[in-house]
C-alpha angles and dihedrals in degrees: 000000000000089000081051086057098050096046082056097054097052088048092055089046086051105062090036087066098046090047090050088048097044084050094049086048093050091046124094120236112302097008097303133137113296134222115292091015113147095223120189125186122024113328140179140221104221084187146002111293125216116198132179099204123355122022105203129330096234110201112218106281098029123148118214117210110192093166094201087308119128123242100207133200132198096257132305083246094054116043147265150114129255104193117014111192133176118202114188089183114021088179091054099026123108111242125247119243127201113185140165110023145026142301111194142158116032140112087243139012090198127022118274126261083004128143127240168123120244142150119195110206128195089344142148113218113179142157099023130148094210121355090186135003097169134161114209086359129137120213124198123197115186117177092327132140126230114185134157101008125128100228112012091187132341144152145087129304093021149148140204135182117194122198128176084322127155120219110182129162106001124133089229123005107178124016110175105188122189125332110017157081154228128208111195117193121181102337138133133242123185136145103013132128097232107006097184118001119172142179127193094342139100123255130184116198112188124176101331134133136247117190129175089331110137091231121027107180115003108188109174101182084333119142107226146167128195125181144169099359127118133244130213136177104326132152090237116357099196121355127181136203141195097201091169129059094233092093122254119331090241128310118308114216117203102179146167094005134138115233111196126180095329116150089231110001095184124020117180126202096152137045106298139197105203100176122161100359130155111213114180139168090345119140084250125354099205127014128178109161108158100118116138085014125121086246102046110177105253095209142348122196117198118190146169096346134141127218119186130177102353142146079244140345118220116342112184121174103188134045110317129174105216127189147172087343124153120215107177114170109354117165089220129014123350092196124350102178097146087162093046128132093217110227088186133232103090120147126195137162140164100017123132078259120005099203156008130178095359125063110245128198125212116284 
């Protein structure tokens, strides 16, 4: 009996101690999540985590932590998800937040055609193949980096909100599909194959930089405003599209913005506001070329810029109102607006050809 009991005992000391190994080996560095733990509240990485497949399984509201710590995929070229979250309600469920850290190295950050909330906060997030592909989703980037993936975020019905973020190197940073629509406040783009591209959406770009991206801004029938950001040296800086023959989804408003050695810094396919700019040393400044088309440009109105040293100035094909612009040396035209209502008050000098369809004085 007493050598029953013993026996007992070792055996109960046994399986504690394989149970408290099996825990130490689920558990992430420091005592932290593991990889493949559905975590819930707020929760906090205590050390980089490396994962083979799935990150961590975030249930809607949950707070990540990453405290300056790595979570770490298997490669971009390989597979995995980072974050792998499931929203039964994306109206009434409470959004995700991933804050203080980076995420790197997996095939996707988010799963792929899900559905979510999420807002990524003072985070890097590099060497991805796709960070989001979403559908009726709304993405939040507050002070974050994202450098060196292939699609930073895409697909249709969504939203994104842009704050004193940095996109650099991406093949596509922003896709807004239909509908949808991006609002960019005070970030950087620079590098990237497509920074913004967006169709029949809405997108607000304020104070904010492009720099060497191929595209810059893509808005096919896409209703958009940009004011008061700068332009360099991209392929095409803005470019704007009517895609349907119902006319332009609005008018577009590109204003108070430096546009500096781009090939075309503002190409205009829509009816177009281009109010305060500075255009200098870019292939055209302004080019608007859709007569005898099916989607001939309603207006265009062309106020108060100034073009300086460009292949051409400002090249509009189609009924324009012009107005109190300067064109100064120009190689081309400074303004060949044949179709203009001329406002008065443009001034050019030394350009291949100073103007056409408005009277200029002398600048």
């Amino acid at each position: 009996m007493r050598g029953s009991t013993r026996l007992t005992a070792v055996l109960g000391a046994a399986c504690v101690a394989l149970l408290g190994a099996a825990t130490t080996a689920a558990a992430g560095p420091g005592g932290g999540p593991a990889c493949g733990d559905s975590v819930s509240g707020t929760v906090a990485l205590t050390g980089d985590l490396v994962c083979t497949d799935v990150g961590l399984v975030l249930a809607p509201g949950t707070v990540l932590d990453l405290r300056g710590h790595a979570l770490v995929g298997p490669g971009r070229d390989v597979g995995g998800v980072a974050l792998d979250v499931s929203f039964a309600d994306v109206q009434n469920d409470p959004p995700v937040t991933v804050r203080n850290g980076t995420v790197r190295g997996w095939a996707s950050v988010f799963p792929a055609a899900s559905t979510l909330t999420a807002t990524l906060r003072r985070v890097v997030v590099q060497d991805n193949a796709v960070v989001a592909d979403l559908v009726s989703s709304s993405l939040t980037f507050e002070r974050a980096v994202l450098r060196d993936n292939g699609l930073v975020l895409g697909g249709f019905s969504i939203f994104a909100d842009v704050t004193r973020s940095t996109f650099e190197d991406n093949d596509t940073a922003l896709s807004i599909g239909p509908p949808g629509g991006a609002v960019v406040r005070q970030s950087t783009f620079a590098r990237n194959g497509t920074a913004l591209s967006c169709s029949e959406g809405d997108i607000t770009v304020a104070s904010s930089v492009f720099r060497e991206n191929t595209t810059a801004i893509g808005a096919d029938a896409c209703l958009s405003s940009v004011e008061n950001s700068a332009f360099h040296d991209n392929g095409t800086a803005f470019s704007s599209r009517m895609i349907f023959p119902d006319g332009s989804p609005g008018t577009d408003r590109v204003a108070g913005s430096v546009f500096v050695g781009n090939d075309v810094a503002v190409h205009a396919g829509v009816r177009t506001v281009v109010e305060d700019n500075v255009f200098r040393r870019n292939g055209t400044g302004l080019l608007s070329q859709s007569a005898g088309t099916p989607f001939e440009v309603e207006d265009l109105t062309v106020l108060g810029n100034t073009l300086t040293r460009n292949g051409d100035g400002v090249v509009i094909d189609t009924v324009a109102h012009v107005g109190d612009n300067t064109a100064t040396r120009n190689d081309g035209y400074g303004l060949f607006v044949p179709l203009a209502v001329d406002l008065g008050g443009n001034l050019a000098s030394r350009n291949g050809v100073d103007c056409v369809g408005v009277v200029c004085a002398r600048s």
